[in-house]
C-alpha positions, 0 to 999 in steps of 0.5 A: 468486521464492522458494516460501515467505515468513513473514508476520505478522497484527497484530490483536487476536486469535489466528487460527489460520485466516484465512478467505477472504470475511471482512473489510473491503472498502475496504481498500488492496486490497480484502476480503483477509488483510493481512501484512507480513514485519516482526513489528514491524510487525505488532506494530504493526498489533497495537494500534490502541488501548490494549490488547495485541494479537496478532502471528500468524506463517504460512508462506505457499507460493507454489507455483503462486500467481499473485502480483502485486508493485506495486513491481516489473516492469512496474508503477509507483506509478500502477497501485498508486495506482489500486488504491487508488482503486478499494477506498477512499474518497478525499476529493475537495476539487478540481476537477481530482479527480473527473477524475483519478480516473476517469482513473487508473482507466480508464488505469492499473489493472491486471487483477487478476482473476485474482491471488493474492498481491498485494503492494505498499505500505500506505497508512497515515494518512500516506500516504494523505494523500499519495495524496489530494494527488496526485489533487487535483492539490496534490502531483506525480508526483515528490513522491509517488513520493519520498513512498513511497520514504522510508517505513519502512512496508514492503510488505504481503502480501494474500492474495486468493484461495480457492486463496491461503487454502489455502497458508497455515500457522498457526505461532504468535503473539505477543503485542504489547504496546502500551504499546509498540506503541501509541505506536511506531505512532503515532510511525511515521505522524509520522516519515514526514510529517516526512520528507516535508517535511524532504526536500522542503524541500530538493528544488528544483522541477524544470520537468518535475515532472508533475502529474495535470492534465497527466497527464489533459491529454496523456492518457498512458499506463502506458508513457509515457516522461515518467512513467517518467522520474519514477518511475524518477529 
């Protein structure tokens, strides 16, 4: 892994020093500084209303961190989707549901208690609403992984620990100006649901396509060669 990344913090403010303990707790992955290695993106995350924001750019050195990638290695779609179960709200509207949730959590989270750096992907409206579908079973395995994987949203950069705060560096910003940004972000949010249904039309349902009963119904595990199947097909 390379010893330093740049990232960038979109927010309506200059922060000159993220501060550990200060934020949202239900975020995708908890209290925690949220970066991305895309200024666009940041600019983005920048202008959530109709006012200019911020792009705040650091270096971040990762000597010594522990850093916990979702997307790659031993860790699949299902553990990031437990993380998220366990920082957010989900909207429960099926039976199946409450269940599922209390599955994943028990079977497919992985321990973070130790972690750093986390990094994996960003559940914004779109794809958050493909979470909420696969846990109340509308949606399979296989369609939100094809879900994620077709987003243009990148990956986020959590820094989550005391020790993680100390490695970063303050270099500049810039600002983002949302008359372009403001509509670029709401534009993204519906360019990744028409993807999602425009490659889905075309997708034929395949008779091995698991959905999260079956996952609770044949208690499977993270290992499970039926799920890697899927996550890796």
């Amino acid at each position: 892994m390379k010893r330093d990344m740049i990232l960038y913090h979109g927010s309506q403010q200059i922060i000159e020093e993220p501060k550990f303990g200060v934020g949202k707790k239900y975020n995708d992955y908890g209290q925690g500084f949220y970066c991305t290695e895309n200024i666009e993106l940041a600019k983005e995350w920048a202008c959530p209303v109709k006012n200019d924001g911020y792009s705040n750019k650091y270096v971040l050195h990762l000597d010594g961190m522990n850093v916990m990638h979702l997307t790659k290695g031993k860790f699949n779609i299902l553990n990031w989707l437990a993380i998220l179960l366990a920082n957010r709200k989900f909207d429960i509207t099926s039976a199946v549901g409450n269940s599922a949730r209390e599955f994943i959590l028990d079977r497919f989270m992985p321990d973070t208690a130790d972690v750093d750096v986390m990094i994996g992907y960003r559940a914004d409206d779109s794809y958050f609403s493909f979470a909420e579908d696969f846990v109340n079973n509308a949606i399979s395995l296989r369609d939100l992984n094809l879900a994620m994987q077709l987003g243009t949203l990148g990956e986020q950069v959590v820094f989550l620990s005391e020790r993680a705060f100390r490695k970063i560096e303050f270099v500049e910003y810039e600002i983002a100006d949302y008359r372009e940004y403001y509509f670029k972000r709401a534009e993204r949010d519906q360019n990744a649901r028409s993807a999602y249904v425009s490659k889905k039309k075309n997708l034929q349902q395949l008779v091995d396509d698991i959905f999260v009963l079956d996952i609770i119904r044949e208690d499977m595990k993270n290992d499970d060669p039926r799920l890697q199947s899927v996550i890796s097909g």
